[in-house]
C-alpha positions as CSV (number, residue, x, y, z in Angstrom):
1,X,-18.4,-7.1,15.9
2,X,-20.7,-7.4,12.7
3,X,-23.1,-4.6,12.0
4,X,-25.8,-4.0,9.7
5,X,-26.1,-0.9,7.5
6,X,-29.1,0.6,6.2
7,X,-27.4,1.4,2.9
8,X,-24.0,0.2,0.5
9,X,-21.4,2.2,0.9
10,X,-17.4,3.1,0.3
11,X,-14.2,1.1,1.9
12,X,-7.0,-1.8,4.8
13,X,-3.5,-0.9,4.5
14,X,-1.7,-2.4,7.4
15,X,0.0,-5.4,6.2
16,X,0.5,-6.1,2.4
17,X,2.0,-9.0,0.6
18,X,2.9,-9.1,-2.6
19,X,-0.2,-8.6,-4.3
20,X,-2.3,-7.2,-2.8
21,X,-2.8,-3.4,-3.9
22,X,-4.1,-0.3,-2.5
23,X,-6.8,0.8,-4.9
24,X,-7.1,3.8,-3.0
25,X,-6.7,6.2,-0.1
26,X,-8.3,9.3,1.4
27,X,-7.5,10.6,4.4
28,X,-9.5,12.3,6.9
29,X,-7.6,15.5,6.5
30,X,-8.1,15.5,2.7
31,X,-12.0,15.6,3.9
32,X,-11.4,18.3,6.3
33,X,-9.9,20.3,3.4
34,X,-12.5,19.6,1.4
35,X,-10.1,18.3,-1.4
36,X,-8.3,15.2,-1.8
37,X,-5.7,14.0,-4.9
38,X,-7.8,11.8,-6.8
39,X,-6.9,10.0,-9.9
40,X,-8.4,10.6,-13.1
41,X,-10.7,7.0,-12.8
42,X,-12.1,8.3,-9.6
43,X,-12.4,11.9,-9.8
44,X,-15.7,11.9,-11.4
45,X,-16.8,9.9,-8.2
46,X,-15.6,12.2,-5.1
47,X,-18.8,13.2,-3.9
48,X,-19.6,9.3,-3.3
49,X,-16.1,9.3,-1.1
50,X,-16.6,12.5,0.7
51,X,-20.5,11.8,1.5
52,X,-19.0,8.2,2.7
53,X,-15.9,9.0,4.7
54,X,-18.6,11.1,6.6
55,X,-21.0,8.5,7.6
56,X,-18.7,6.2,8.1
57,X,-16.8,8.7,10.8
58,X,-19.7,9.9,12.4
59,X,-21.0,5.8,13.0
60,X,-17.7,5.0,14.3
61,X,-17.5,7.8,16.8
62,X,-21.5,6.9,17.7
63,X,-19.7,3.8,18.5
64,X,-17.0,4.7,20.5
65,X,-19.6,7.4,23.0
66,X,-21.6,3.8,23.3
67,X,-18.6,2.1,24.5
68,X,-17.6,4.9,26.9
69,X,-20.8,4.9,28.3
70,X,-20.8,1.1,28.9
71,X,-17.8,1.4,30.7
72,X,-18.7,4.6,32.6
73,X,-16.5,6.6,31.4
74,X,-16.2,10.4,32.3
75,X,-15.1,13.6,30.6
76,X,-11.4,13.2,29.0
77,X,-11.5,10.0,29.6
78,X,-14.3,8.9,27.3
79,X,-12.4,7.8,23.9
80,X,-14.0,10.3,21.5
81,X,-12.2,13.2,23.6
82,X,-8.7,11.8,22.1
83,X,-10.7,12.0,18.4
84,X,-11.4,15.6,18.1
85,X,-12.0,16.9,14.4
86,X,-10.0,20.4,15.8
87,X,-6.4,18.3,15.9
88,X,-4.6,16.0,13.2
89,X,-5.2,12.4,12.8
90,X,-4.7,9.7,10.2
91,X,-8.2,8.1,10.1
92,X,-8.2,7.0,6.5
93,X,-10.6,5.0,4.0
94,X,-8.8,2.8,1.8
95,X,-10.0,0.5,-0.8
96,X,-7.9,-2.7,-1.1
97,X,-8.0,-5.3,-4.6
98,X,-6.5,-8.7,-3.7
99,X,-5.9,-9.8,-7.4
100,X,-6.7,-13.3,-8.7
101,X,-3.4,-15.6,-9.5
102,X,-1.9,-18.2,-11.8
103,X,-0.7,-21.2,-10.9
104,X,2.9,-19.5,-11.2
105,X,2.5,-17.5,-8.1
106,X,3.4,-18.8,-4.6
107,X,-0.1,-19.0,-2.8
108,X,2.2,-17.5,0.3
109,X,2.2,-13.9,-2.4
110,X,-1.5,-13.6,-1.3
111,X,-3.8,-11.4,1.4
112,X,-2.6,-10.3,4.4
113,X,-0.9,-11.9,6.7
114,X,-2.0,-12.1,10.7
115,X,-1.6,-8.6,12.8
116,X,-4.1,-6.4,14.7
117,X,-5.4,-3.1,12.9
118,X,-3.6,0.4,13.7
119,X,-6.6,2.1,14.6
120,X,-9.3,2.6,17.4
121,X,-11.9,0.9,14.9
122,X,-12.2,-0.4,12.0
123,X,-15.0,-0.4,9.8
124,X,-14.8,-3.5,7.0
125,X,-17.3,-3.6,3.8
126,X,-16.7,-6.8,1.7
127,X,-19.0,-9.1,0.1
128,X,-16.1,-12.3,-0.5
129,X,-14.9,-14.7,1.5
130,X,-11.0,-14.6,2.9
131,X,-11.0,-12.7,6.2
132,X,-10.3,-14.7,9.2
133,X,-9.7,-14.4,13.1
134,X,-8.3,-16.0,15.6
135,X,-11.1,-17.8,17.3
136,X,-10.9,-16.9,21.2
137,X,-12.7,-20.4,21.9
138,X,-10.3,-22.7,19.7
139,X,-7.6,-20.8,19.9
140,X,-7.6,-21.6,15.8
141,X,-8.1,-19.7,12.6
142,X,-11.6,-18.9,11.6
143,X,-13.3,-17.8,8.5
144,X,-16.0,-15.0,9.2
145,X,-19.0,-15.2,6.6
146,X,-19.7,-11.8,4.3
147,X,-23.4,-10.9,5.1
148,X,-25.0,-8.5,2.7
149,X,-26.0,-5.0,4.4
150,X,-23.5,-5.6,6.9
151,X,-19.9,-4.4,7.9
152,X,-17.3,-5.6,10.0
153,X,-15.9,-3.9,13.0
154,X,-12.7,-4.3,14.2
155,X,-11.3,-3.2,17.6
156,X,-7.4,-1.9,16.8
157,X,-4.9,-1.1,18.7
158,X,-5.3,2.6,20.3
159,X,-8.6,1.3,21.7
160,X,-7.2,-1.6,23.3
161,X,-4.8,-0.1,25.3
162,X,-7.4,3.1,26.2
163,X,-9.3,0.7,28.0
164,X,-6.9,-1.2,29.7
165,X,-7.5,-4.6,27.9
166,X,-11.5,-4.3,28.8
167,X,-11.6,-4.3,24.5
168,X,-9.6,-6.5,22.8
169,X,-8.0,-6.3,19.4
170,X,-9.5,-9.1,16.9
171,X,-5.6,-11.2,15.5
172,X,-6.8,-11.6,11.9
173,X,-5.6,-12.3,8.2
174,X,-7.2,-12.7,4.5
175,X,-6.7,-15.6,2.9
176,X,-7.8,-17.7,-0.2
177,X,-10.1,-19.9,0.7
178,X,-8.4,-22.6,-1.6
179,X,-4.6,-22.6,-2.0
180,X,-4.9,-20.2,-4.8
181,X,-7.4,-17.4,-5.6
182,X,-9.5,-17.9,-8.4
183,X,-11.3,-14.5,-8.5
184,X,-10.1,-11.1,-7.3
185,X,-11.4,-9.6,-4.1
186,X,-12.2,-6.2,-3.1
187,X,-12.3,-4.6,0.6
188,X,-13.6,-1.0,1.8
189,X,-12.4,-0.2,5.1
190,X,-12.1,3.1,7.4
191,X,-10.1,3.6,9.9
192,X,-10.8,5.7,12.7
193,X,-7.7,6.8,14.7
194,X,-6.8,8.9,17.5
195,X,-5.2,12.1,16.9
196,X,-2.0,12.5,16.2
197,X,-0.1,13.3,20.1
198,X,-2.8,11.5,22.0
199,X,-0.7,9.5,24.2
200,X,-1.3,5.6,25.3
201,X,0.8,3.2,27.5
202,X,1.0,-0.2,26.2
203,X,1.5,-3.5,28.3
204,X,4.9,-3.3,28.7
205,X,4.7,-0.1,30.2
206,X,6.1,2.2,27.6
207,X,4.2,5.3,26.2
208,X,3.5,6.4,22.7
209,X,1.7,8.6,21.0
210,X,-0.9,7.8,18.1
211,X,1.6,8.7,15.4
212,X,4.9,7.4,17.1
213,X,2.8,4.1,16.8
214,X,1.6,4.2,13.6
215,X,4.9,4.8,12.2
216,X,6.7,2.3,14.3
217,X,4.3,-0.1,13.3
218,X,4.2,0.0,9.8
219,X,8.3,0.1,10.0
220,X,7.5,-3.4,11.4
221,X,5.1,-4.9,9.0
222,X,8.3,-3.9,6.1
223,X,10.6,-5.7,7.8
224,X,9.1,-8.0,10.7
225,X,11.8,-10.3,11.3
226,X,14.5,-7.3,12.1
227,X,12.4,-5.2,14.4
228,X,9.7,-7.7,15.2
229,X,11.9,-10.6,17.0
230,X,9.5,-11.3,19.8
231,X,6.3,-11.3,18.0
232,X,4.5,-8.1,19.7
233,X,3.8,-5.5,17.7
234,X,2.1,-7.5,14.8
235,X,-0.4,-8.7,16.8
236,X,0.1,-5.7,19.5
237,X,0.6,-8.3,22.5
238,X,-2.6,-10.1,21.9
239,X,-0.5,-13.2,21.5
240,X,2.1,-12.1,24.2
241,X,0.1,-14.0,27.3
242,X,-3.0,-11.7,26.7
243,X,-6.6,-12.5,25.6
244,X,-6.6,-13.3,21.4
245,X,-10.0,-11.6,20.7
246,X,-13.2,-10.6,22.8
């Protein structure tokens, strides 16, 4: 889902190689607060991420009520109920530098490799090239094209298994769009997650909460080959027999 914005503004951790680097992160409770620890380089700036991690929550939540709507949903059954400001999440805005390399580096040392996001939505602002899905019609890696004023949305994982599969997570990756990188690239994303014991039950049956799958999760993308050997939680079954992307 592409969207246009009417202004600029702020943003993925999930899956790092090894250079990519997390610029920054501010959480959604460090909002709440009303404080966050910022670095020296950025503190002069926190009204810009404050006044952004707002719009940028309040748009993805107008988002999900749209989708719960569309699919007549009623009560606590409409997503934003399991998003409630009251309880503890870890929505989070992270900015994201994927630095430029020599010819020394092993081109496989770059971007992110394939998964789905850890979120309900994801809100991408980038203005380079390097993001790809997995094209539900070819079944093949696609570059999606940067358009000025507009973000990328990404349906993750907690909303995917909310609706039963009606919304699929998007299998994607950032890549060079050579071999190697020539310039370095910057992402902004959000994302907007459940709070913390909202439960879900995913394809195989089993039940989680939000944070019992983050963690899990991000235990994978460290070490994917050890707790990863069937290939599901990367991708969060999109590639187990299910649809790739909507």
């Amino acid at each position: 889902m592409v969207t246009k914005l009417s202004r600029y503004a702020f943003s993925c951790p999930v899956l790092f190689r090894k250079l990519t680097h997390t610029l920054f992160q501010f959480s959604r409770r460090e909002y709440l607060k009303g404080s966050a620890d910022l670095t020296t380089s950025v503190r002069s700036q926190s009204d810009y991420f404050f006044y952004y991690t707002k719009q940028v929550h309040a748009i993805t939540l107008l988002i999900l009520e749209r989708l719960s709507s569309e699919l007549g949903l009623i009560g606590s059954s409409r997503f934003e109920s399991d998003h409630e400001d009251s309880q503890p999440s870890l929505s989070t805005l992270v900015l994201l530098h994927y630095p430029k390399h020599d010819e020394a580096t092993p081109p496989t040392n770059v971007g992110h490799l394939k998964h789905t996001d850890v979120s309900s939505l994801t809100m991408v602002l980038t203005q380079q090239w390097g993001l790809q899905i997995m094209s539900p019609e070819t079944g093949r890696w696609e570059f999606l094209e940067p358009r000025p004023k507009h973000a990328i949305v990404n349906v993750g994982d907690f909303l995917r298994f909310l609706s039963g599969g009606k919304l699929a997570s998007i299998v994607h990756r950032v890549i060079p769009l050579q071999e190697r990188q020539g310039e370095d690239r910057y992402s902004i994303a959000y994302f907007l997650r459940m709070n913390d014991d909202a439960e879900f039950t995913d394809l195989n049956g089993q039940t989680w909460t939000t944070k019992e799958w983050h963690d899990f999760k991000f235990d994978v993308f460290k070490s994917p080959k050890k707790m990863d050997t069937k290939a599901q939680f990367l991708t969060a079954m999109m590639e187990d027999g299910q649809k790739i992307a909507a």
